[in-house]
C-alpha positions in Angstrom: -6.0 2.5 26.5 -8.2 3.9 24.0 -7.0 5.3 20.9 -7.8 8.4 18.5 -10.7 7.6 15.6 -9.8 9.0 12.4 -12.5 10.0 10.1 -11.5 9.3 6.3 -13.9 9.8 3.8 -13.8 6.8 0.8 -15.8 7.7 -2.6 -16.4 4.8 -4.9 -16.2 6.2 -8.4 -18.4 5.8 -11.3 -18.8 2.4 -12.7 -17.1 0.9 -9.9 -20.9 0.1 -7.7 -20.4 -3.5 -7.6 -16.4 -3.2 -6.3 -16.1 -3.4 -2.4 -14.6 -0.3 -0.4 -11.6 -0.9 1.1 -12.5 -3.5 4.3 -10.4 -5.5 7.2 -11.0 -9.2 7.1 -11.1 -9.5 10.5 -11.4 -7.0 14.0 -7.7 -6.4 14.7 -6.5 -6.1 11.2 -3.8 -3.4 10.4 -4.8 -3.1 6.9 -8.0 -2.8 4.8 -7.9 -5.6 2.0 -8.1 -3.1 -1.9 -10.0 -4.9 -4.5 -9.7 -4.9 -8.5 -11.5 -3.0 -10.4 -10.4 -4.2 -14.0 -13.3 -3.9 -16.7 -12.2 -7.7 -17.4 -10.1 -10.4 -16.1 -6.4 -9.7 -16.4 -3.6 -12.1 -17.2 -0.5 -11.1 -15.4 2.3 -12.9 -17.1 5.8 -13.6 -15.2 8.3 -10.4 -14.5 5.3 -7.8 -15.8 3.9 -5.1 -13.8 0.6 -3.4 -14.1 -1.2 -0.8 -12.2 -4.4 -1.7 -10.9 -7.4 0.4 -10.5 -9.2 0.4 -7.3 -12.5 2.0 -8.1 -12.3 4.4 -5.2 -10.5 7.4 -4.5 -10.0 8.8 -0.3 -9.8 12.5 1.4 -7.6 11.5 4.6 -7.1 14.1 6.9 -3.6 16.4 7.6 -2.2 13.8 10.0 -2.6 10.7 8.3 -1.4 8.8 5.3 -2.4 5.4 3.6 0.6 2.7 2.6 -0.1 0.3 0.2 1.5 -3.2 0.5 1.2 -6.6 -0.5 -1.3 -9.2 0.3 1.3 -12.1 1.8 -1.2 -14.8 0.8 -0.7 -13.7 -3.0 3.1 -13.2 -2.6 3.7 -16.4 -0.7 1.0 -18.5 -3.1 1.6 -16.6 -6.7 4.6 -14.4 -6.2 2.9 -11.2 -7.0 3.6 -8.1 -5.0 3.9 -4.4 -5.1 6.2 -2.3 -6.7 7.3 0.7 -5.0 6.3 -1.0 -1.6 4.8 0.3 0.7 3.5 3.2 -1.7 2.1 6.4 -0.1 -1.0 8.1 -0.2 -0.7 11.4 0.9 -3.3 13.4 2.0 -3.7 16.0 -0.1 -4.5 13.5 -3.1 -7.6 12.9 -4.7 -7.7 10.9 -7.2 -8.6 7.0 -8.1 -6.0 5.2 -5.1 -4.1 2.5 -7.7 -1.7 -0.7 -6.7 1.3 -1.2 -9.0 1.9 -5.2 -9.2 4.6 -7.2 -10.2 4.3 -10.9 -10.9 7.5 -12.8 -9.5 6.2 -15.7 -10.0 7.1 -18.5 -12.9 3.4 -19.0 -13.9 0.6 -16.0 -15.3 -1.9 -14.8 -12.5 -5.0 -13.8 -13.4 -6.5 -10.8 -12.0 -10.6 -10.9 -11.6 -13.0 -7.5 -11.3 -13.4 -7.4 -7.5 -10.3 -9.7 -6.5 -8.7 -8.8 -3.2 -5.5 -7.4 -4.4 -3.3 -5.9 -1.9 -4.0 -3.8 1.1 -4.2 -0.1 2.7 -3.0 0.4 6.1 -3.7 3.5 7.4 -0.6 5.6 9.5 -0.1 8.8 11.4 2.3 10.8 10.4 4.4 13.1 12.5 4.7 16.9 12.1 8.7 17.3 11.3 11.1 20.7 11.3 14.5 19.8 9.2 17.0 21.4 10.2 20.4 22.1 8.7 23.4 21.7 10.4 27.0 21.8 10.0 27.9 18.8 12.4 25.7 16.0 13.9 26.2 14.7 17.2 28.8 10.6 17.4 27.1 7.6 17.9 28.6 4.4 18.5 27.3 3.1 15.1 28.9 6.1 13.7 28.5 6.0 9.5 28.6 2.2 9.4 25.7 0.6 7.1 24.6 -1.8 4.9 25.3 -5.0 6.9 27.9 -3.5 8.9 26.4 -5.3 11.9 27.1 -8.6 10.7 28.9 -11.2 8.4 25.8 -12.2 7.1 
């Protein structure tokens, strides 16, 4: 079954030559690895956040919009990870695409210029009419939530 190419346009910003565009580390990735574009290395110290430029900024089109999520082998290794994760690109914005880390971890991490960092995967999304109602139609799972499928 072949699928729909998407055209998205990627502009590396001034300054930022020697950082990598966004790329997948192997054929059948979901998500393009982001890399650091910090002016020097950058000591992440346990519980602090930081937001991370990218060097690159994206023009996706109408029907498409970019998540950015953690790199597992940094989170399982380091404990660092995004905040506000997955965070969306939408695609009417232009400017320099940013990740927003947080370092769980119990030791510093140190952030090098061009350091894979997290990563960008790439989603349609649908074309959806709200509509306001005065009742919705019973389910079986009716209002319960939070856990209200187990003990656990």
């Amino acid at each position: 079954m072949s699928q729909t190419a998407y055209e998205v346009q990627v502009k590396r910003l001034p300054g930022n030559e020697d950082i990598h565009i966004p790329t997948k580390m192997s054929e059948l990735a979901a998500g393009f690895d982001l890399y650091a574009a910090v002016e020097e290395p950058l000591t992440l110290g346990p519980g602090q956040r930081v937001l991370i430029p990218t060097g690159f900024a994206i023009a996706l089109p109408p029907e498409l919009e970019a998540q950015i999520r953690p790199r597992s082998g940094l989170a399982y290794k380091h404990g660092l990870t995004c905040l506000n994760s997955p965070g969306t690109i939408d695609a009417d914005y232009r400017g320099e695409v940013k990740v927003l880390l947080i370092n769980h971890g119990s030791h510093g991490f140190t952030i090098e210029r061009n350091e894979r960092i997290a990563q960008m995967v790439i989603q349609v999304v649908p074309t959806v009419n709200l509509i306001e109602v005065d009742e919705l139609s019973d389910t079986a799972r009716g209002e319960g939530g939070f856990g209200h499928t187990g003990t656990k």
